[in-house]
Backbone as a ProteinNet text record, in pm:
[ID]
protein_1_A
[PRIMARY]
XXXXXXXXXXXXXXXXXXXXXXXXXXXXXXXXXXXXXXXXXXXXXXXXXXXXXXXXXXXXXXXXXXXXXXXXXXXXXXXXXXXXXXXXXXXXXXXXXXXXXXXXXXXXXXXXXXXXXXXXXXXXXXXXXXXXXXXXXXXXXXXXXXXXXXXXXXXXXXXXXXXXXXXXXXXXXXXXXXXXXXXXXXXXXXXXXXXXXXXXXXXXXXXXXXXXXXXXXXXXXXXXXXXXXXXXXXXXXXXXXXXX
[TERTIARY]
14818.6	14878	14770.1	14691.5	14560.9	14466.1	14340.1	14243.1	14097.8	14054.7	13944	13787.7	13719.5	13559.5	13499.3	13377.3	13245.6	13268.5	13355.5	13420.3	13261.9	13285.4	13139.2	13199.8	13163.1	13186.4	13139.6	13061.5	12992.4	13036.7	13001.9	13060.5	12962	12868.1	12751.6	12690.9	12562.4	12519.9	12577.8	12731.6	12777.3	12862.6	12777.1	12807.3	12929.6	13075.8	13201.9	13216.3	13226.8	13224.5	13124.5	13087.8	12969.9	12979.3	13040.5	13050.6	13205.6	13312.4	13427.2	13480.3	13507.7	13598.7	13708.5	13801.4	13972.8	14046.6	14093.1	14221.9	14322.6	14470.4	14595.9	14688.9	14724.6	14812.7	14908.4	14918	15064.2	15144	15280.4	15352.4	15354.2	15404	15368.8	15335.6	15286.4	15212.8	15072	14970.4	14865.1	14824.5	14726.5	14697.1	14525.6	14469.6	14412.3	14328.3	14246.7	14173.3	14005.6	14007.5	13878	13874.4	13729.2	13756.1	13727.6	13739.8	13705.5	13599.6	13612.8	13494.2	13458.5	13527.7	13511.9	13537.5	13626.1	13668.8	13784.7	13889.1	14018.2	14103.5	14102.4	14181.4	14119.4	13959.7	13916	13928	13912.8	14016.7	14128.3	14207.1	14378.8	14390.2	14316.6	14322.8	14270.6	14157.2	14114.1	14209.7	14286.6	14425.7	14501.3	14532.4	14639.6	14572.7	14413	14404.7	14357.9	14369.8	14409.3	14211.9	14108.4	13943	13912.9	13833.1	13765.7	13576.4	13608.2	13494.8	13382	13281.7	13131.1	13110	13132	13125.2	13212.1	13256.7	13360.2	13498.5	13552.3	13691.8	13790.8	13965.9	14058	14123	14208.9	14355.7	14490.7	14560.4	14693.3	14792.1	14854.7	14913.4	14805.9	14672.1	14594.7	14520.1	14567.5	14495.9	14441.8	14318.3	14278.1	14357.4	14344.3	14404.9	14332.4	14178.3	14117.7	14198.9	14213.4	14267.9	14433.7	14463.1	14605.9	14686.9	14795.2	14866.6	15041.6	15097.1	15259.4	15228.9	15143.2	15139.1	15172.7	15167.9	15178.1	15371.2	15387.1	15569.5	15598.4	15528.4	15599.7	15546.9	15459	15409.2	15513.5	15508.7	15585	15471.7	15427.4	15294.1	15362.3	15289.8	15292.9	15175	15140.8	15025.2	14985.4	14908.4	14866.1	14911.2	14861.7	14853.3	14950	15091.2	15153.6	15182.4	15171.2	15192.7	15264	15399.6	15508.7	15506.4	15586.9	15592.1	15674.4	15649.8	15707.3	15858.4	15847	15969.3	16083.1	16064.1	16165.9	16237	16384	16442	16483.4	16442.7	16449.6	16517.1	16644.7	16747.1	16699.2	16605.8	16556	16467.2	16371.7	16248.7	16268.1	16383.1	16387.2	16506.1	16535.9	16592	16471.7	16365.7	16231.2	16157.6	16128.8	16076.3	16167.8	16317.8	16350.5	16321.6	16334.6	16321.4	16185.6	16081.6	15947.4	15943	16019.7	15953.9	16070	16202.2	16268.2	16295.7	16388.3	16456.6	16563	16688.5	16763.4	16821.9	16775.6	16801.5	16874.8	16986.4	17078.4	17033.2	16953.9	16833.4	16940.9	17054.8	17152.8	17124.7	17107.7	17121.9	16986.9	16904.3	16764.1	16794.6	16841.4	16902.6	16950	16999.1	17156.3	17065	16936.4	16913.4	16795.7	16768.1	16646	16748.6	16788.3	16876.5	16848.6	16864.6	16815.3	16920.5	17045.7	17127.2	17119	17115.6	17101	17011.2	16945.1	16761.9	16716.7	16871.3	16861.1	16848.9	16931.7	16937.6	16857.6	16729.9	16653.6	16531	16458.6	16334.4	16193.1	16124.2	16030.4	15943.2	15906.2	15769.9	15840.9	15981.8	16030.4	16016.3	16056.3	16114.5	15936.6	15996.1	15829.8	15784.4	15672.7	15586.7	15670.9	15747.1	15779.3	15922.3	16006.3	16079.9	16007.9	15937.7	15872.2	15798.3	15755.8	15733.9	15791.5	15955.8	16048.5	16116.8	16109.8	16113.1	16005.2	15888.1	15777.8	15806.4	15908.3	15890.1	16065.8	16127.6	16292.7	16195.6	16077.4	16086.8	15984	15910.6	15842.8	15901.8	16005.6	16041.3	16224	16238	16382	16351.1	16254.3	16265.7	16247.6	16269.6	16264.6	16129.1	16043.2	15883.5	15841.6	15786.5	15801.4	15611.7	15547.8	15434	15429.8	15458.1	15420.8	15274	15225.5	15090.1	15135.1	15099.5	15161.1	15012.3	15005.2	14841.3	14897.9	14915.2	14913	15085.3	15167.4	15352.5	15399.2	15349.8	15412.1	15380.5	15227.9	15205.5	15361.3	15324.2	15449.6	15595	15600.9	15764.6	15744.2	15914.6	15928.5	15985.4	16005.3	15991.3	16118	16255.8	16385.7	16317.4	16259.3	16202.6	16121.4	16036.4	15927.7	15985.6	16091.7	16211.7	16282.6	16310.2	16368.2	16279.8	16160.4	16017.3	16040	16025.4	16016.5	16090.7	16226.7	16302.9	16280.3	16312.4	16278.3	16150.6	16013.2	15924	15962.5	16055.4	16081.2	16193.6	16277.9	16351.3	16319.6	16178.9	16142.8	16003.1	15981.6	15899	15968.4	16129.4	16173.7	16205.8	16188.3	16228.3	16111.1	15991.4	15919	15758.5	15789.9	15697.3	15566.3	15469.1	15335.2	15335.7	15287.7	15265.5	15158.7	15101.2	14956.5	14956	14940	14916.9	14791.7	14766.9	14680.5	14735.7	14628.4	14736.7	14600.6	14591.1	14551.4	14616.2	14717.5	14768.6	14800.6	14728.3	14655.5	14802.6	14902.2	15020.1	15090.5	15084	15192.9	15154.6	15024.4	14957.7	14998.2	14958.3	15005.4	15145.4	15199.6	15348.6	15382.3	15363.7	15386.7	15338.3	15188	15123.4	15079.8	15069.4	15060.8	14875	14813.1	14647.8	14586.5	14493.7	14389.2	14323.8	14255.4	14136.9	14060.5	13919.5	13860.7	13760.3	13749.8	13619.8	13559.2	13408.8	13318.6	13229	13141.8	13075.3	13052.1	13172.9	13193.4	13187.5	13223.8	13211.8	13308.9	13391.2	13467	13411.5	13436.8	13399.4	13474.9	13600.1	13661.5	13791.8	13845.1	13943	14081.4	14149.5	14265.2	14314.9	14464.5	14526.8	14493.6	14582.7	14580.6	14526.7	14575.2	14504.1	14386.8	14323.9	14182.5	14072.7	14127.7	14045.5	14043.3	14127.9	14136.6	14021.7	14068.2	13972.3	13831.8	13765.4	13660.4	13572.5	13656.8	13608.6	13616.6	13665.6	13694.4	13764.5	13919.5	13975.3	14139.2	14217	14364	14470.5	14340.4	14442.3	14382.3	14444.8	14414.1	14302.7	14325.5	14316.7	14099.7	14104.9	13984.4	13881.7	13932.6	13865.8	13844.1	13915.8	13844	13726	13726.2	13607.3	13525.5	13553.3	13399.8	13350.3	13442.7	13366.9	13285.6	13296	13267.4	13108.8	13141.9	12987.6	12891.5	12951.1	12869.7	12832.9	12834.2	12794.9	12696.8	12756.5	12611.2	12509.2	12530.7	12408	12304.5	12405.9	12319.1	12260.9	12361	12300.6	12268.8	12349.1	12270.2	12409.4	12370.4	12521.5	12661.3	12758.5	12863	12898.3	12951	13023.8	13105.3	13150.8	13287.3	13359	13506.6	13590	13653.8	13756.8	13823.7	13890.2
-13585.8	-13706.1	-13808.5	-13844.8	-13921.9	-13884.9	-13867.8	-13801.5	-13892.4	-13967.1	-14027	-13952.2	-14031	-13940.4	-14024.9	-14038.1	-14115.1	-14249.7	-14312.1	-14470.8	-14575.7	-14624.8	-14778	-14868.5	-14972.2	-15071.5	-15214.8	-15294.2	-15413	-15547.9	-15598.6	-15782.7	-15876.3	-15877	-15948.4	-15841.4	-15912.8	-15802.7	-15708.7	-15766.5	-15704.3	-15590.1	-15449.9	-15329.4	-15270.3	-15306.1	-15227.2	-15133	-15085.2	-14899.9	-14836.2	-14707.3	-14654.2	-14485.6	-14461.8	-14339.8	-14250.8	-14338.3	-14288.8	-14146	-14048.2	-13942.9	-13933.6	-13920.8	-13900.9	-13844.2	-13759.1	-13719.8	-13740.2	-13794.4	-13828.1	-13789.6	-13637.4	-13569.2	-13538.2	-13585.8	-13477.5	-13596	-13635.8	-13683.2	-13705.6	-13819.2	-13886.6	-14058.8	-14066.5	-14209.4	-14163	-14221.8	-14248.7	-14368	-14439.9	-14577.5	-14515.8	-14634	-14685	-14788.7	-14763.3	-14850.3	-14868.6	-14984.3	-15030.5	-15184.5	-15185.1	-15388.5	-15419.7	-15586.7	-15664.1	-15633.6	-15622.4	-15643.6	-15448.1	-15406	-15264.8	-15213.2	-15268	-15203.4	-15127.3	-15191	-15114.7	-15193.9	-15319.5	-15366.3	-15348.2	-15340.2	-15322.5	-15187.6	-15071.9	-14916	-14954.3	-15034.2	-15009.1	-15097.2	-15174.3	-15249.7	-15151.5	-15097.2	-14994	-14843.5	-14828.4	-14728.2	-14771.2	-14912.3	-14965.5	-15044.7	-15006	-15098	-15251.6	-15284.5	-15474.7	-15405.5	-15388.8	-15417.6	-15243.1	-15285	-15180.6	-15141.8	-15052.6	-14947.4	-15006.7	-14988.6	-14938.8	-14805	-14711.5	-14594.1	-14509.8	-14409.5	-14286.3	-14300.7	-14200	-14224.3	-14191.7	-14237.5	-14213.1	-14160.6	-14011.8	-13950.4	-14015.8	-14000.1	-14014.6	-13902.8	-13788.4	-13705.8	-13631.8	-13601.3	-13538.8	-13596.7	-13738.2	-13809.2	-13901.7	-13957.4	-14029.5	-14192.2	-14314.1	-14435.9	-14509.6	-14533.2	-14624.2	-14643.9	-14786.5	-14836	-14772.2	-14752.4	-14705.7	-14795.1	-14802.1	-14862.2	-14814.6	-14727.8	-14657.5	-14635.3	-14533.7	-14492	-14593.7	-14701	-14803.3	-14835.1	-14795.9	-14790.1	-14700.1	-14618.6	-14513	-14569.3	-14655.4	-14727	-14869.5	-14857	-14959.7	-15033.5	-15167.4	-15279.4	-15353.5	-15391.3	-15493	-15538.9	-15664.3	-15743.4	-15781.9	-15810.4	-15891.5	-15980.3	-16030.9	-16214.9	-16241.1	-16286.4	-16255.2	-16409.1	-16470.5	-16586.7	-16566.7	-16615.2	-16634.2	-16727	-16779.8	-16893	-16977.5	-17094.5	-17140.8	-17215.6	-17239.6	-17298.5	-17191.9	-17075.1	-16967.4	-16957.8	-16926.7	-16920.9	-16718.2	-16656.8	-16531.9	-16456.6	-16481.5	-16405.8	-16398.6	-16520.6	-16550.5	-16475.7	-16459.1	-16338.5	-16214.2	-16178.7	-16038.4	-15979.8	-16074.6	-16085.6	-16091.8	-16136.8	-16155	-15997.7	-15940.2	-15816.4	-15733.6	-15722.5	-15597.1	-15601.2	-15717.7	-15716.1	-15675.8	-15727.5	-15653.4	-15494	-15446.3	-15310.5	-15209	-15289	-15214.3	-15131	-15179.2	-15102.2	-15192.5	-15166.8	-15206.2	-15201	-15201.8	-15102	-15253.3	-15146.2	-15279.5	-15287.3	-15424.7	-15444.1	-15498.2	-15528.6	-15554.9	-15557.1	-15386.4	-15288	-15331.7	-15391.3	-15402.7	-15552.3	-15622.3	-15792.7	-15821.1	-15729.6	-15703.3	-15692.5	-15596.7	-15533.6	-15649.9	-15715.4	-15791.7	-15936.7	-15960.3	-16045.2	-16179.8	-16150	-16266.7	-16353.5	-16307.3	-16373.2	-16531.7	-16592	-16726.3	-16804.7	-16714.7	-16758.4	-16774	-16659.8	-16671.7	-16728.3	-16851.4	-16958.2	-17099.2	-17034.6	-17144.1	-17081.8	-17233.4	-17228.1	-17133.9	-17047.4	-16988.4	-17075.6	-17197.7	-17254	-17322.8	-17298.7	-17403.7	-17291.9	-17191.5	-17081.3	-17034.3	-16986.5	-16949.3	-16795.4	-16812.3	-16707.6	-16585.4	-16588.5	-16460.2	-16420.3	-16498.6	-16474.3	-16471.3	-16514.6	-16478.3	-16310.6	-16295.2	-16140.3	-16065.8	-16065	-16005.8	-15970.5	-16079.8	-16077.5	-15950.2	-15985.8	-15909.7	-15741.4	-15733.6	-15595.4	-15531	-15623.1	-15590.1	-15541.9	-15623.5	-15618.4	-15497.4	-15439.5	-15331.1	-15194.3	-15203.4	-15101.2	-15002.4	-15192.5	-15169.5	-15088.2	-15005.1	-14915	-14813.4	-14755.3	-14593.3	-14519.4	-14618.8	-14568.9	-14427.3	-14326.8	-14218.9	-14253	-14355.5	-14406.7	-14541.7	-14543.5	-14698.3	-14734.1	-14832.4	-14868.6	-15052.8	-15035.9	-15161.1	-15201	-15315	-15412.5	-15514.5	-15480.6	-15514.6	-15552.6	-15471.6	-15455.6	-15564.9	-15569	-15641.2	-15790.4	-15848	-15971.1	-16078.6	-16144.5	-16273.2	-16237.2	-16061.8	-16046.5	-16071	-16093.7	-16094.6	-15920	-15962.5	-15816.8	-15745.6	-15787.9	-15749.9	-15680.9	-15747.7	-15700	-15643	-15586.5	-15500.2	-15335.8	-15348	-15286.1	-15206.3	-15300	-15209.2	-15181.8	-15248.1	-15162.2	-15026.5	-15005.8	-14869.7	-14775.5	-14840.8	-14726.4	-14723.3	-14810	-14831.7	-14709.8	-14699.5	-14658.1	-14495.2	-14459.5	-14325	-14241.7	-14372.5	-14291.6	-14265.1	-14330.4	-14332.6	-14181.4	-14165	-14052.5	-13938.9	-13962.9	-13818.7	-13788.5	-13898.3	-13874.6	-13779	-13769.3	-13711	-13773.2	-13904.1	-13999.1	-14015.6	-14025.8	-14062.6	-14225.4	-14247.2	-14408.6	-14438.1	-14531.1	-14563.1	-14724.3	-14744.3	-14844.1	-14935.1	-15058.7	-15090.3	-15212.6	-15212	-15296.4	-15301.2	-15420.1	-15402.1	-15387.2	-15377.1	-15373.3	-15205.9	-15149.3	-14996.4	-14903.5	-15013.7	-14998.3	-14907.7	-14989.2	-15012.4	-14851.8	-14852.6	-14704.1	-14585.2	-14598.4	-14473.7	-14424.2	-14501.3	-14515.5	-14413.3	-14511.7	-14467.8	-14342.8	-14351.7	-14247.9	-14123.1	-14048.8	-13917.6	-13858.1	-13944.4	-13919.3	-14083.1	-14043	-14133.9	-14155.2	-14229.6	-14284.5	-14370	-14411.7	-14502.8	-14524.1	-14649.1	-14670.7	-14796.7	-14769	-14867	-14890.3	-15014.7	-15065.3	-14957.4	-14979.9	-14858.6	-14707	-14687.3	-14512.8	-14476.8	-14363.8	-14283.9	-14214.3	-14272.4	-14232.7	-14089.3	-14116.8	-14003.9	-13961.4	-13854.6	-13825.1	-13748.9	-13754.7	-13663.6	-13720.3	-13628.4	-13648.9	-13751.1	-13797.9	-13843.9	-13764	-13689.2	-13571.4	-13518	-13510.3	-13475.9	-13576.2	-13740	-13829.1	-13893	-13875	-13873.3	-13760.7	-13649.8	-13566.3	-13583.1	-13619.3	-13607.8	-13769.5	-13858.6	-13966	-14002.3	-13921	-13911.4	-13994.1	-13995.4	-14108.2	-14024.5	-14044.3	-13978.2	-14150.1	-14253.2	-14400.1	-14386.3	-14457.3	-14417.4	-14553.4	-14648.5	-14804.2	-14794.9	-14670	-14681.4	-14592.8	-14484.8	-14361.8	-14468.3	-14548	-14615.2	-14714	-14746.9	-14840.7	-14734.8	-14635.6	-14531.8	-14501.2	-14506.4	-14501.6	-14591.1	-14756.7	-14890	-14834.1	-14803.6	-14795	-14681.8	-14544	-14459.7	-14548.9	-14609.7	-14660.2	-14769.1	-14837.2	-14934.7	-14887.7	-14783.8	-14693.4	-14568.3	-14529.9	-14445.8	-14517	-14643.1	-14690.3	-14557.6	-14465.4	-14364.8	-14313.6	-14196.7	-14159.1	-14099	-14223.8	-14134.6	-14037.6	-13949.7	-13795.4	-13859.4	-13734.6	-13739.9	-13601.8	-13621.2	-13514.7	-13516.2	-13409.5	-13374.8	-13279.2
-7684.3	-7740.7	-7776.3	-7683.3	-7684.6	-7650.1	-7747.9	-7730.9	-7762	-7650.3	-7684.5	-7641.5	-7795.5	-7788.4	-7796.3	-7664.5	-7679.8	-7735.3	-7665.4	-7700	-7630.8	-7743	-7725.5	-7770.2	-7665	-7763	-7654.8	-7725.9	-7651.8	-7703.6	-7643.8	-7694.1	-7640.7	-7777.8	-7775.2	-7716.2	-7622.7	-7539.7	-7372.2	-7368.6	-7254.7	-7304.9	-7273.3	-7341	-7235.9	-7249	-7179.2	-7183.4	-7283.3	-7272.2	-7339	-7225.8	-7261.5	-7304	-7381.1	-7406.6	-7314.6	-7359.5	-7281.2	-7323.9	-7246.7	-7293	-7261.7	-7277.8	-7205.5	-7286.6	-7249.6	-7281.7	-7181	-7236.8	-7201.2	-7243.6	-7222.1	-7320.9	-7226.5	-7073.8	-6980.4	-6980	-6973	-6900.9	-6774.8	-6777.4	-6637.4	-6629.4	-6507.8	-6509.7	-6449.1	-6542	-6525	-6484.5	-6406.6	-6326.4	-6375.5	-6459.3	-6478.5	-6382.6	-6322.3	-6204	-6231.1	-6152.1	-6192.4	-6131.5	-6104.9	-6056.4	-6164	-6200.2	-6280.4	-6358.8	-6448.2	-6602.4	-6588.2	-6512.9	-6547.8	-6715.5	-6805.1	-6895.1	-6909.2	-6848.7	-6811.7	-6956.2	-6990.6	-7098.5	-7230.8	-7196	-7343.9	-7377.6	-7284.4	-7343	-7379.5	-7288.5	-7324.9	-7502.6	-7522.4	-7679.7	-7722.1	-7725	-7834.6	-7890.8	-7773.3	-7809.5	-7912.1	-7848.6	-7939.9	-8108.8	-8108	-8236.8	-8240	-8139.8	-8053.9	-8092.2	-8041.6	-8050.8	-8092.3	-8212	-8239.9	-8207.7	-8144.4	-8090.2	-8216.1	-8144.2	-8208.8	-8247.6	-8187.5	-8196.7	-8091.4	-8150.8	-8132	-8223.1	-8150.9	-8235.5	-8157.1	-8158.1	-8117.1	-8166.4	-8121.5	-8214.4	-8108.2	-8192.7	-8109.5	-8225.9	-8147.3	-8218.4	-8318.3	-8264.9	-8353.5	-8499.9	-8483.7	-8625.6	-8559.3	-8662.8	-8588.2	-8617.3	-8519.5	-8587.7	-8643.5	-8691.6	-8771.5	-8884.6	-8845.1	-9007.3	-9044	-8925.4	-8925.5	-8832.3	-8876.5	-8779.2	-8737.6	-8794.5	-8802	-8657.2	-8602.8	-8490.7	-8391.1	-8377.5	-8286.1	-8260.1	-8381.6	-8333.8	-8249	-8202.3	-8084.9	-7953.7	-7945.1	-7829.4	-7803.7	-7648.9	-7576.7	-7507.1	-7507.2	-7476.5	-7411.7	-7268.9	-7200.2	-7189.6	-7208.5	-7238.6	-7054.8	-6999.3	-6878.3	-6933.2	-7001.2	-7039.1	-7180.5	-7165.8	-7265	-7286.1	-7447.7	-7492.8	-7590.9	-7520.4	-7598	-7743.4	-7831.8	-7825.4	-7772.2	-7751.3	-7635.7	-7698.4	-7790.5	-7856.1	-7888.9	-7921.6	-7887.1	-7750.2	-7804.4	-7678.6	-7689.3	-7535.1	-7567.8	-7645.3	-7647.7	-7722.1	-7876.8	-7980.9	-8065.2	-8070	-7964.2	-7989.4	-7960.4	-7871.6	-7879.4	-8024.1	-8110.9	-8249.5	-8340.3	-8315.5	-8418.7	-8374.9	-8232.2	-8216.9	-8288.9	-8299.8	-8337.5	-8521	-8559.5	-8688.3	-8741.1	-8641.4	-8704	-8651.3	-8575.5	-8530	-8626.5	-8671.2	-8769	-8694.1	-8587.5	-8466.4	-8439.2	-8366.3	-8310.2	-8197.9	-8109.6	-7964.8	-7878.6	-7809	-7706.7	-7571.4	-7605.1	-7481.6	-7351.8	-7367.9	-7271.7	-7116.7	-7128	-7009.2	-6930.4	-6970.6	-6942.1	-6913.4	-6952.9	-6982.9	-6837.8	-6849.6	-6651	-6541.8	-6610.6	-6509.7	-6411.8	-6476.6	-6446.4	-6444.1	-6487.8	-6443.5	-6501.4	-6664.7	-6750.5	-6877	-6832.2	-6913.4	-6876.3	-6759.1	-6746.7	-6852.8	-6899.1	-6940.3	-7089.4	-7138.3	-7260.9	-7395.8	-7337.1	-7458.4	-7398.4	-7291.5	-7273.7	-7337.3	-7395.2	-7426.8	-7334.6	-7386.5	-7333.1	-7271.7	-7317.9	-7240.4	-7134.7	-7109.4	-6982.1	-6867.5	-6905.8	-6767.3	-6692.1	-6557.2	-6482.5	-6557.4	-6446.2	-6485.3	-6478.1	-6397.4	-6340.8	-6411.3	-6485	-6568.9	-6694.8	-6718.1	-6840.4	-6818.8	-6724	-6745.6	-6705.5	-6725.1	-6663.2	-6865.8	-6930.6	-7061.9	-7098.2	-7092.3	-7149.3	-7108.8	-6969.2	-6933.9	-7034.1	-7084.5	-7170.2	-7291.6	-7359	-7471.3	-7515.3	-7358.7	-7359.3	-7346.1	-7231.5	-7205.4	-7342.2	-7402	-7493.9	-7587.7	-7649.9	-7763.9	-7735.7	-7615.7	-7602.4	-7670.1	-7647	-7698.7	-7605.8	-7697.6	-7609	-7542.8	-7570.5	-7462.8	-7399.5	-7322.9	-7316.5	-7202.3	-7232.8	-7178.5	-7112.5	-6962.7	-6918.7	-6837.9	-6883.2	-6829.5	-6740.7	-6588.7	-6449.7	-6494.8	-6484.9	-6487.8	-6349.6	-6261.5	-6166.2	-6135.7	-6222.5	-6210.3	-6261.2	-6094.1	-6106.8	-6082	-6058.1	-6046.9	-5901.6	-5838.4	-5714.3	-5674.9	-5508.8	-5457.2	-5542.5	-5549.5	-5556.2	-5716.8	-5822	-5974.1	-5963.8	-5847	-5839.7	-5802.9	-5705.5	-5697.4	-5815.7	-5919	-6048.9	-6123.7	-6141.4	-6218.6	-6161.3	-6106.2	-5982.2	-6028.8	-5986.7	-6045.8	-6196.8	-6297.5	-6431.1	-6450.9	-6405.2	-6434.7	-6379.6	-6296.4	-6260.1	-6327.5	-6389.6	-6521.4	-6681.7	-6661.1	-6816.8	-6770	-6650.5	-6605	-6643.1	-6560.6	-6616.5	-6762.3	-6852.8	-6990	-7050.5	-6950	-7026.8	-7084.8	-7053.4	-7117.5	-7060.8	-7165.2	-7137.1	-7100.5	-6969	-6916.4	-6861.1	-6919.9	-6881.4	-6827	-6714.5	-6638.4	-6595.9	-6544.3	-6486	-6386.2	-6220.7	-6132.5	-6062.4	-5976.6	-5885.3	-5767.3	-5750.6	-5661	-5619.6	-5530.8	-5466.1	-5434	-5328.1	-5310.2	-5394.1	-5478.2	-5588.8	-5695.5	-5723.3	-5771.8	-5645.5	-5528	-5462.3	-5420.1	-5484.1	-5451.6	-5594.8	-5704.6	-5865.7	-5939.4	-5961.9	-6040.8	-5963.8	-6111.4	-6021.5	-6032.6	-6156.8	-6220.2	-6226.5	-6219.1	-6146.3	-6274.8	-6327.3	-6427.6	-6341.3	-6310.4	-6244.8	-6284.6	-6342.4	-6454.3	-6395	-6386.5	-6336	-6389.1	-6461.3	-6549.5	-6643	-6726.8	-6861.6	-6848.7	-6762.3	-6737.9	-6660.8	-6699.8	-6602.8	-6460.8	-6354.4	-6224.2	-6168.4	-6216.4	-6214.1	-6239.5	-6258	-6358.3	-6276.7	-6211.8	-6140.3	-6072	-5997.6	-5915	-5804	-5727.4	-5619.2	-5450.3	-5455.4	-5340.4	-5364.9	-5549.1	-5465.9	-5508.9	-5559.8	-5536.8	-5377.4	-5323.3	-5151.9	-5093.8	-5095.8	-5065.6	-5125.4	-5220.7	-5290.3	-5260.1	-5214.4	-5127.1	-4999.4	-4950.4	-4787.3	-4692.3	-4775.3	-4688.4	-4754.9	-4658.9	-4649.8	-4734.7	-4736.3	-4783.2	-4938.4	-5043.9	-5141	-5181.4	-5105.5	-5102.3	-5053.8	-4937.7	-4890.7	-4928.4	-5006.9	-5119.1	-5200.8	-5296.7	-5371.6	-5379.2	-5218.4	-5176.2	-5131.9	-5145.7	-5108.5	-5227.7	-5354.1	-5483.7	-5535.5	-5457.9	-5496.7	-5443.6	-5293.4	-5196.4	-5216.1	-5246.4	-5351.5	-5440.4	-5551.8	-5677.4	-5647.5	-5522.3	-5486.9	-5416.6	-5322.4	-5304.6	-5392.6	-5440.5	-5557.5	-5674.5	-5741.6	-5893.5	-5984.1	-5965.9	-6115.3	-6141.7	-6265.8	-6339.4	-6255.8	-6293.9	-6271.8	-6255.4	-6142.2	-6095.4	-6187	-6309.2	-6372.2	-6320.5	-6268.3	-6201.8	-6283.7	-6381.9	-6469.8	-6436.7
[MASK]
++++++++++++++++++++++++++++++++++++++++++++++++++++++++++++++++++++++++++++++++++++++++++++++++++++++++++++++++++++++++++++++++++++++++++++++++++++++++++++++++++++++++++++++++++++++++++++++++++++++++++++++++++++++++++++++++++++++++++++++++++++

């Protein structure tokens, strides 16, 4: 489905990705990990088109997307940092999304589920954070996108909405769907995904399952394998083990 080669790409002189490879072709959820300034959002924009690479190239469905953009209608986006406008009241913008995506889908069921009819015919810049990304997750998950890519899904929800992500994210699993995530929250990944990505100052550290990035860092928690990848990397300083 997604097939990235030798992805570069720097900003100014802080070089983020250094020659990425991935392929993302199974169904499932994939979790995307990495600390800060690793390069976890500037991959997830370069999928979608949002920053273009220095060098390599991306397919999605075997073509590549430079300078393309159709492909992006089969993708479902949740932004980290989503800016509404604030003078829209939701029901108005999820009437302005369907008209640009030239879809019509009855976001209702998703409306109920999160529990946003109160909210509807209020202005976006009044309501909190956490209803506002309770919006961002209706207007991601409402088109039956057979990928969707979500940049940290649980910032600002409360527990009871972290709850129906959950299930939400385990019925769109069994549909079949490619889901690509990013969280810091460790929990929340060993609970969810089933493949690992872990990228540290622009490089894939390593590539698989959950059981044998446990095994292959030496810890049965998934939370403390990853801090053995942090402490390998500050003791060695040299190239990335890539596991595939």
């Amino acid at each position: 489905m997604i097939q990235i080669n030798q992805l570069y790409k720097s900003f100014g002189t802080n070089q983020v990705l250094k020659g990425i490879d991935l392929n993302l072709d199974k169904p499932g959820i994939t979790a995307i990990l990495g600390p800060n300034g690793s390069g976890k959002t500037t991959l997830i924009k370069s999928i979608l088109g949002m920053v273009l690479p220095d060098q390599g190239h991306i397919l999605f469905d075997g073509k590549p997307i430079h300078k393309k953009w159709a492909y992006r209608e089969t993708i479902g986006y949740l932004p980290q940092i989503v800016r509404f406008p604030e003078n829209l009241k939701p029901a108005e913008m999820f009437a302005l999304i369907k008209n640009l995506r030239g879809q019509n889908p009855d976001l209702q069921h998703l409306i109920n589920r999160f529990e946003l009819e109160p909210f509807l015919q209020k202005r976006l810049g009044n309501l909190s954070g956490g209803t506002r990304q309770k919006i961002n997750l209706v207007q991601a998950f409402g088109f039956d996108s057979k990928v969707l890519i979500l940049d940290e899904p649980t910032a600002g929800l409360d527990p009871v909405s972290v709850i129906e992500l959950k299930k939400l994210l385990e019925e769109e699993r069994k549909k079949g769907k490619i889901i690509l995530l990013t969280t810091h929250i460790i929990s929340f990944v060993e609970e969810m995904a089933e493949q690992m990505v872990f990228l540290l100052d622009g490089h894939i550290h390593f590539k698989g399952d959950q059981k044998t990035l446990k095994s292959t860092f030496g810890d049965d928690r998934l939370e403390r394998a990853i801090a053995n990848i942090l402490r390998k990397d500050a003791i060695n300083q040299s190239e990335p083990e890539k596991i595939i």
